[in-house]
C-alpha positions in Angstrom: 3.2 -18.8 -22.7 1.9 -19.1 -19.3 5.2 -20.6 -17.8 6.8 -17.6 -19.3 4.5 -15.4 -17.6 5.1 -17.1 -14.2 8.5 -17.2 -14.8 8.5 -13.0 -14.9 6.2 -12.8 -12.1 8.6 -14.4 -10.0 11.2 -12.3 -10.5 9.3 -9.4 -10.5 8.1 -10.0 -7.0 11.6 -10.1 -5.3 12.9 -6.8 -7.3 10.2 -5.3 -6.4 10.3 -6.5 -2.4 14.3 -5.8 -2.3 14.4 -2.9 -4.0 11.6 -1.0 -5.4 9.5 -1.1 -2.5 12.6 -0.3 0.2 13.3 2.6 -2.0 9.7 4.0 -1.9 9.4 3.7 1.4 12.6 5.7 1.5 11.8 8.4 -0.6 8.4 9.0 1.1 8.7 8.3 4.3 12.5 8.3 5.5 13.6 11.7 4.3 14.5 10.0 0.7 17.6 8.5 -0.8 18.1 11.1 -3.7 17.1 14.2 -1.1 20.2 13.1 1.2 22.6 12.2 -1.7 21.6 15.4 -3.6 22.1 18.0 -1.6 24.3 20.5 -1.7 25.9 20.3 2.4 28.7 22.8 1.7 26.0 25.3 0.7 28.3 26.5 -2.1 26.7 28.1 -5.4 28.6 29.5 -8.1 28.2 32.6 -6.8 30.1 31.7 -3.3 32.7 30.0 -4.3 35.9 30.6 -2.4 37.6 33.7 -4.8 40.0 32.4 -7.4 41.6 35.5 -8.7 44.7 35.8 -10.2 44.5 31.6 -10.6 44.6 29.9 -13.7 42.9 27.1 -15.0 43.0 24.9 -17.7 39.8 22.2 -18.3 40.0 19.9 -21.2 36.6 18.7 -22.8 34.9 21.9 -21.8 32.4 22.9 -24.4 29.4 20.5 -22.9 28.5 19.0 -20.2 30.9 18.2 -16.6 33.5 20.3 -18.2 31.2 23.2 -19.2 29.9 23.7 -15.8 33.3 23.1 -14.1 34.6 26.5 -16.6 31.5 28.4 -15.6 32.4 27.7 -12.0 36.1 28.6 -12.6 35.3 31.7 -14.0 32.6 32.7 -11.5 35.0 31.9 -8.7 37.6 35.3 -10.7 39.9 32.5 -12.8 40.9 32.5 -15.9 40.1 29.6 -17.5 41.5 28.1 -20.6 39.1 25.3 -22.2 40.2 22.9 -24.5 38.0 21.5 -27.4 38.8 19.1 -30.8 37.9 22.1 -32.8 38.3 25.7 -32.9 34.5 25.9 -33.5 33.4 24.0 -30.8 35.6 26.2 -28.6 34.7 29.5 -29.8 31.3 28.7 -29.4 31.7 27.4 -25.8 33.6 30.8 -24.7 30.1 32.8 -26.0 27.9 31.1 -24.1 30.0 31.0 -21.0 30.7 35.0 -21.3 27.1 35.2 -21.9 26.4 33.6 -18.9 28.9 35.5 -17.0 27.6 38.4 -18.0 24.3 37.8 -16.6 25.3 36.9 -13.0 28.1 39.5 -13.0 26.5 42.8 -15.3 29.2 45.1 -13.3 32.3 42.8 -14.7 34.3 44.5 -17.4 36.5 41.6 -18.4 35.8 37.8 -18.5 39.2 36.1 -18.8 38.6 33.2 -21.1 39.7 31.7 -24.2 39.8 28.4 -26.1 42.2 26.5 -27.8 42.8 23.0 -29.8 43.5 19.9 -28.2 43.0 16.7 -29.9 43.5 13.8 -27.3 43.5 11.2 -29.9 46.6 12.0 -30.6 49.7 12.1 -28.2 50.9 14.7 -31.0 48.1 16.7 -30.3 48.1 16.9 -26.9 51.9 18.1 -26.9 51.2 20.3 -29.9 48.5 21.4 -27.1 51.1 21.9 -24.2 53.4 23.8 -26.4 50.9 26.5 -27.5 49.8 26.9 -23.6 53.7 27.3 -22.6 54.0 30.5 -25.1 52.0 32.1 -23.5 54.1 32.5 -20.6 51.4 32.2 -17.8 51.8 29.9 -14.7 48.9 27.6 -14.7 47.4 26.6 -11.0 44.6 24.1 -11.6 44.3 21.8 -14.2 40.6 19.5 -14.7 41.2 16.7 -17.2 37.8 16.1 -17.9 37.5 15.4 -21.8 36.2 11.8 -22.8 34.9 9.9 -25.1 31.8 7.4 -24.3 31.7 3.8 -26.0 28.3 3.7 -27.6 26.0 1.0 -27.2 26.7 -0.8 -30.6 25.3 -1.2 -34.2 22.0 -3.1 -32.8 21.3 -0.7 -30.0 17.5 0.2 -30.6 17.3 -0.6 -34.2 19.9 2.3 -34.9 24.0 2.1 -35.8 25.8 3.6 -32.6 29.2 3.0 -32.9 31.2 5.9 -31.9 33.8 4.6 -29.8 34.7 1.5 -30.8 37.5 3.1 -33.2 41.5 3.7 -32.3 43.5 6.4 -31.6 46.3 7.7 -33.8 48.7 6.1 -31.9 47.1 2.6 -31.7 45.1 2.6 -28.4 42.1 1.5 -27.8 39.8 4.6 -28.1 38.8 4.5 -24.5 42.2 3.4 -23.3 44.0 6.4 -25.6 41.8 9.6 -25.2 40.1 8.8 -21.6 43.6 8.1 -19.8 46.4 8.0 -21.6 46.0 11.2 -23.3 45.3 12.5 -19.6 48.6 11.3 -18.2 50.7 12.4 -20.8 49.1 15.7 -20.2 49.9 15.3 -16.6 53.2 14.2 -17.5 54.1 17.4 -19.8 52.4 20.0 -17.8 54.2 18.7 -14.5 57.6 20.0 -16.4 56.2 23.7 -16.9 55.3 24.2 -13.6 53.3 23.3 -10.5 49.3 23.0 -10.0 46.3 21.1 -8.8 45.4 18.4 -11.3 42.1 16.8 -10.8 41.3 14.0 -13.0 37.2 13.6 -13.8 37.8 11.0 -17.1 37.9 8.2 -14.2 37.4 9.9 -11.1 41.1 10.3 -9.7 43.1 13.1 -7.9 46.5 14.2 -8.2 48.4 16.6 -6.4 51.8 18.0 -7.5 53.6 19.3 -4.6 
């Protein structure tokens, strides 16, 4: 037991030298890490964001999280925004909150241009089935966030409880990470590219393409 002890005290006493302690020091006494790589430099808010009307924008995996905010943005900025979901639930229920919130920053708007629709991007199938609906409705589309995703969870041990969404395949055969994270994305790319000509940005793994 006592080896064991010294054997933690050892390594405790370089991670805390290399990096606990330079990152205290930092925080209280050089201005901080997180103040410098938090901040907001641009001094943009959703409120004065550069004016987006008459744009519109599509964001996949929009009903929580990245994607959520990136639609409340969108629609702050004057686009219409379509999100994307895996069900027409989850979807409908995003678009309330968001015009809710809309409403509250905005109480002299008369119309918040949003709506949802079905896009299942564990299937290929789904996301063209996806891409077809969009191109009847016969609106360009500018900007296009592929930000849905899924997360591998930690595993069947993890904590005493059975996490294991994630570790499943795709309709098509992929890996689930491989298939709905990028592949999904780039056939999306790949269809939407034929209907016309917008900003893609890529948050699933960080990645930017432009079609000019």
């Amino acid at each position: 037991m006592a080896k064991n002890e010294l054997f933690k005290a050892a390594l405790g006493l370089p991670l805390f030298l290399f990096v606990v302690g330079p990152v205290l020091i930092s925080e209280f006494m050089g201005g901080g890490w997180t103040k410098k790589y938090t901040a907001n430099p641009t001094g943009l808010t959703l409120t004065s964001m550069p004016k987006l009307n008459a744009k519109v924008a599509i964001v996949t995996g929009a009903t929580s999280g990245i994607g959520y905010e990136t639609a409340k943005g969108l629609l702050f900025a004057g686009a219409e925004v379509i999100i994307t979901a895996r069900t027409q639930a989850k979807g409908e229920a995003a678009v309330a909150r968001l015009v809710e919130e809309v409403a509250e920053a905005f109480p002299s708007a008369t119309e918040v241009r949003i709506r949802s629709m079905v896009c299942d991007q564990s299937s290929l199938k789904g996301v063209r089935n996806f891409v077809n609906k969009f191109s009847d409705l016969g609106i360009p589309l500018h900007i296009l966030v592929l930000n849905a995703g899924v997360m591998k969870s930690p595993g069947p041990k993890f904590m005493g409880k059975n996490y294991t969404f994630g570790f499943g395949m795709t309709a098509d055969g992929f890996e689930q990470h491989i298939g709905v994270n990028h592949i999904a994305h780039q056939y999306s790319e790949l269809s939407v590219a034929n209907l016309c000509i917008c900003f893609v940005l890529v948050l699933s793994f960080i990645w930017i393409w432009i079609y000019i």
